[in-house]
One Martini backbone bead per residue (centre of mass of N, CA, C, O) as a GRO file, in nm:
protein
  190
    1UNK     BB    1 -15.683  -4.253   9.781
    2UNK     BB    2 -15.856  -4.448   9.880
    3UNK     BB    3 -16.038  -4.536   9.643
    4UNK     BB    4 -15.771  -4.626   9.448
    5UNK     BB    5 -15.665  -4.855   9.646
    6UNK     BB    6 -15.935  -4.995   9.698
    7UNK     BB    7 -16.088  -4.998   9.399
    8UNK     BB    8 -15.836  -4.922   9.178
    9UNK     BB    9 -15.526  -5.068   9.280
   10UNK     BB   10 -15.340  -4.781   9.163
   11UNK     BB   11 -15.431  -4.712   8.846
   12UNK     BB   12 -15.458  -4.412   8.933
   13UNK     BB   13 -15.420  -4.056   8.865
   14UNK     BB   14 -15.419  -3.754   9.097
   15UNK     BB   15 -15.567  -3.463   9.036
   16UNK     BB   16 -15.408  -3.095   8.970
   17UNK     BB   17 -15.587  -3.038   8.709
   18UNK     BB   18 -15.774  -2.932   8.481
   19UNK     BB   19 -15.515  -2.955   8.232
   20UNK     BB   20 -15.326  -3.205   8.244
   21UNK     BB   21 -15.196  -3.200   7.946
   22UNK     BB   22 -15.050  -2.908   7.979
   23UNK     BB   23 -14.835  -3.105   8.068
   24UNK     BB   24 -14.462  -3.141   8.151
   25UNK     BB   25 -14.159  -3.194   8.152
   26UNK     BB   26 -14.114  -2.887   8.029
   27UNK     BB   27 -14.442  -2.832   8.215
   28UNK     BB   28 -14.458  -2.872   8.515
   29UNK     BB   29 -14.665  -2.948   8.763
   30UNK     BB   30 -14.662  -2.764   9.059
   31UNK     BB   31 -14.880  -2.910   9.173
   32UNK     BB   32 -15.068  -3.124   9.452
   33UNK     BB   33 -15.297  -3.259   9.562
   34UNK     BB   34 -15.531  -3.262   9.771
   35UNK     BB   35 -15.534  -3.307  10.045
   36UNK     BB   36 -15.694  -3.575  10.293
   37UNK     BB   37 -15.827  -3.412  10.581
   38UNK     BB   38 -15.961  -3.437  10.882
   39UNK     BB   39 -15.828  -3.271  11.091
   40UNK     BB   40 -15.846  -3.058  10.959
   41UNK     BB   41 -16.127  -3.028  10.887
   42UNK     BB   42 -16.204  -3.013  11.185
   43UNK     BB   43 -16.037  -2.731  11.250
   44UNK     BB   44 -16.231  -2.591  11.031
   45UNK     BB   45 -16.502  -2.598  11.132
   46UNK     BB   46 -16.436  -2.492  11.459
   47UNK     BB   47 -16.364  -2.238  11.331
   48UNK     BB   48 -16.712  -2.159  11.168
   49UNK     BB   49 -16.904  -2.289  11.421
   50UNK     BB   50 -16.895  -2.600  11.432
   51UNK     BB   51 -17.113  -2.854  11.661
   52UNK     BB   52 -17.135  -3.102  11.812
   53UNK     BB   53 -17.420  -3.350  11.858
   54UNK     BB   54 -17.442  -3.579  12.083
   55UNK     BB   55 -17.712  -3.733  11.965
   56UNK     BB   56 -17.584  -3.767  11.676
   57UNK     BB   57 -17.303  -3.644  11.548
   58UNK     BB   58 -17.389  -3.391  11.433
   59UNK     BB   59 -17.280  -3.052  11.252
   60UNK     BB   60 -17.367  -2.756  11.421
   61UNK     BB   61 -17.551  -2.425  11.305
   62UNK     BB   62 -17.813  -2.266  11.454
   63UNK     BB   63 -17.956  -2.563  11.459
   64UNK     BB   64 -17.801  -2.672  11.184
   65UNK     BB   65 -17.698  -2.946  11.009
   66UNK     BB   66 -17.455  -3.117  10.867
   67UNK     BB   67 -17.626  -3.121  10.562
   68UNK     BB   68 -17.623  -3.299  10.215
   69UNK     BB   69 -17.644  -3.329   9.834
   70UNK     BB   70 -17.607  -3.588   9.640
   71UNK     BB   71 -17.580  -3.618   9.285
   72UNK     BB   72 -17.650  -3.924   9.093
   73UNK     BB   73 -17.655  -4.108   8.772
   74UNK     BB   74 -17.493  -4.402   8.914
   75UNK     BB   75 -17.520  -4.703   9.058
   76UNK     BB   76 -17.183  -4.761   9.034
   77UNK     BB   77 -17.085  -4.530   9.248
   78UNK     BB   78 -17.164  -4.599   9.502
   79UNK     BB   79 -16.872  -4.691   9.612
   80UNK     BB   80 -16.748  -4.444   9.653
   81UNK     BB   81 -16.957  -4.282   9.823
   82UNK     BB   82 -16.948  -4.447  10.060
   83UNK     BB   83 -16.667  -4.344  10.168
   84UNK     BB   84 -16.741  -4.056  10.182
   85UNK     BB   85 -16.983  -4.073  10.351
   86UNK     BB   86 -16.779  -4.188  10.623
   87UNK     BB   87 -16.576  -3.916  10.598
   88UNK     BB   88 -16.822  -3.728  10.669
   89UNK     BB   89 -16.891  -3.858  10.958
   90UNK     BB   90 -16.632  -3.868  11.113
   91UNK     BB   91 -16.671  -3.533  11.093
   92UNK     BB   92 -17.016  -3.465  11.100
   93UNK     BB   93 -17.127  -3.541  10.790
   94UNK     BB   94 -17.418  -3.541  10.629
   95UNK     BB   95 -17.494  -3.755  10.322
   96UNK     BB   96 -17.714  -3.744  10.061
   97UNK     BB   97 -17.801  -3.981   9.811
   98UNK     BB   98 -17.961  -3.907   9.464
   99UNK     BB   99 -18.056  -4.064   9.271
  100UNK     BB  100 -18.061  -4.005   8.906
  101UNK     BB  101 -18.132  -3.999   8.592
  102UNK     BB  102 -17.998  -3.826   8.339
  103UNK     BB  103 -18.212  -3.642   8.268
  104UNK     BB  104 -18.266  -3.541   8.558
  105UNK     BB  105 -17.963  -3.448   8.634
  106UNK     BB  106 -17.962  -3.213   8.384
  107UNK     BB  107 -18.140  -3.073   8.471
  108UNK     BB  108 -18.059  -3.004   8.790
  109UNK     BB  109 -17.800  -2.877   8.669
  110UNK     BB  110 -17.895  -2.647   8.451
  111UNK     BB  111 -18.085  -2.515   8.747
  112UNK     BB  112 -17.883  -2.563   9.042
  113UNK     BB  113 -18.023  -2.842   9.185
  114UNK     BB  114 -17.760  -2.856   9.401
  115UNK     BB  115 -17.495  -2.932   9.579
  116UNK     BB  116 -17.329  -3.168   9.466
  117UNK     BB  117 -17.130  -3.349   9.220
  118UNK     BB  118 -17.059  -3.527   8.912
  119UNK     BB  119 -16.805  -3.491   8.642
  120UNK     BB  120 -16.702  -3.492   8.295
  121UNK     BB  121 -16.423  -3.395   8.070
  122UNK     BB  122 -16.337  -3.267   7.755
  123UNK     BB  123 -16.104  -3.174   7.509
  124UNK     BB  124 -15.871  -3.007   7.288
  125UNK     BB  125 -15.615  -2.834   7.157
  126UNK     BB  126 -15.792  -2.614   7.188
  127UNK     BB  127 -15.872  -2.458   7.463
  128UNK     BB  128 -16.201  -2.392   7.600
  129UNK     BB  129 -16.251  -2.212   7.891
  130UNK     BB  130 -16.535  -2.044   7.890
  131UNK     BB  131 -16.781  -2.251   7.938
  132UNK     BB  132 -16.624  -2.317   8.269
  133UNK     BB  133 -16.514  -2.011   8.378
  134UNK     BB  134 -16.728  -1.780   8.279
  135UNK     BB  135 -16.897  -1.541   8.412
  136UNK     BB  136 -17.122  -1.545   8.156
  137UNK     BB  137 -17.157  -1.884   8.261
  138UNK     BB  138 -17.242  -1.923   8.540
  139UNK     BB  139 -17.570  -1.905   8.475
  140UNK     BB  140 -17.576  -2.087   8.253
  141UNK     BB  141 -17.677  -2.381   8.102
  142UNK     BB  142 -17.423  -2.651   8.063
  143UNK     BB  143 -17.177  -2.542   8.190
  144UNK     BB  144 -17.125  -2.341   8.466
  145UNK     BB  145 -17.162  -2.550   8.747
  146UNK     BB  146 -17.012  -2.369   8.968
  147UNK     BB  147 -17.063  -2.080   8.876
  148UNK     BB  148 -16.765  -1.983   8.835
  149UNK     BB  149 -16.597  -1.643   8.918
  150UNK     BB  150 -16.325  -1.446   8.776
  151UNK     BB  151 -16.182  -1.164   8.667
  152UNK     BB  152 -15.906  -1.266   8.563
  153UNK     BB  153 -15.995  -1.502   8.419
  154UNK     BB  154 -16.146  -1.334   8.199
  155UNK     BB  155 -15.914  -1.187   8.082
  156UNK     BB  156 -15.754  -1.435   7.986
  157UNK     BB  157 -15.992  -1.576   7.813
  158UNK     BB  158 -15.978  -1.316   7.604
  159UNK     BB  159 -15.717  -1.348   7.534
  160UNK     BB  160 -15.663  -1.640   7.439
  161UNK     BB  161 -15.864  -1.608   7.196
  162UNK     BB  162 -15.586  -1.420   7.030
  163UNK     BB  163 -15.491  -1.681   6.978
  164UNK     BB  164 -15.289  -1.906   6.786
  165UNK     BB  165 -15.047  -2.025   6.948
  166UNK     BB  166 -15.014  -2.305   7.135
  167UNK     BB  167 -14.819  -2.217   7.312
  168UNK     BB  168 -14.947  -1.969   7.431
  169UNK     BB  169 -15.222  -2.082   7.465
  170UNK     BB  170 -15.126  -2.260   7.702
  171UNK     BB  171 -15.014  -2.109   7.884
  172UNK     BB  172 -15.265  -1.933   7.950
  173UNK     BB  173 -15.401  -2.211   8.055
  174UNK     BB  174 -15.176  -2.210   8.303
  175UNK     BB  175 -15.304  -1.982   8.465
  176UNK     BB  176 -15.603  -2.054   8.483
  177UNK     BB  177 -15.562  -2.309   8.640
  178UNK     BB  178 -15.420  -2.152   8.864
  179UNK     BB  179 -15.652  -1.992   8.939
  180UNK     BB  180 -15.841  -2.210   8.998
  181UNK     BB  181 -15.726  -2.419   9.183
  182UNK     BB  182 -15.714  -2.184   9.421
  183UNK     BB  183 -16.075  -2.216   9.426
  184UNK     BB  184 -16.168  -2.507   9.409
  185UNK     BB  185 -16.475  -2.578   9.268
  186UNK     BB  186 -16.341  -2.860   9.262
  187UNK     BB  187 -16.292  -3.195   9.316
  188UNK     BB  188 -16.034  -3.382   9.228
  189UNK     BB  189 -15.971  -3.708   9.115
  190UNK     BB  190 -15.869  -3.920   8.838
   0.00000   0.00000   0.00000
């Protein structure tokens, strides 16, 4: 919301949805954004055994800080990330961002060398969820750079192959969402 707000004067909203497009009047989105919460945040650290280091200011956990590294292939985002970066810092977490072109970007992606990155994508009328959510994309490069793995969804996708009618192939696109959706692999933006 920070962003929006700040950078981009509240001219987008703020996505709930894998699949944005398959909501309306008629189905809508039943969820709200994951809300941005330093003090949750908090709770939940100290909750897992991170513990500040009153010398760095950073939480650690067996003697190792909590830092990892952004992936990003566009210095024109860089005003995105330092506001993130100050947000993870409130928090004691450092955020180490790694500027590379976009070859270097998508090497690193398609071997799994990353910790963090930002990513867009879009569909077509007929959603095919297979090659971001599917367990047997999740090793193979190019495609479910999260990993992402769910024996449900495994299944929802195998069913959805088998619809012709777009109607309820949206319907199972709008289940495989709500099961993605609950297991975060992805921040949503805008």
């Amino acid at each position: 919301p920070k962003m929006n707000r700040t950078l981009m004067y509240d001219q987008y909203f703020l996505h709930r949805s894998y699949f944005e497009d398959l909501y309306s009047a008629e189905h809508p989105c039943p969820r709200e954004p994951v809300p941005f919460d330093k003090n949750r945040a908090r709770e939940l650290l100290t909750a897992a055994g991170w513990t500040a280091n009153p010398a760095t200011g950073l939480l650690e956990k067996e003697g190792r800080p909590f830092r990892f590294h952004f992936l990003s292939r566009d210095g024109s985002t860089d005003k995105f990330l330092a506001i993130y970066a100050q947000d993870l810092r409130d928090v004691g977490i450092e955020m180490v961002i790694e500027n590379k072109d976009a070859a270097s970007w998508t090497r690193d992606l398609d071997e799994f060398n990353f910790d963090m990155t930002w990513a867009a994508w879009g569909s077509s009328l007929f959603k095919d969820p297979e090659p971001m959510w599917s367990t047997k994309e999740a090793a193979r490069t190019g495609n479910n750079i999260a990993g992402f793995s769910d024996p449900e969804v495994d299944t929802l996708i195998e069913k959805q192959k088998t619809l012709f009618d777009p109607t309820a192939r949206h319907a199972l696109c709008r289940d495989i969402d709500r099961r993605v959706f609950s297991r975060h692999p992805y921040a949503l933006l805008w």
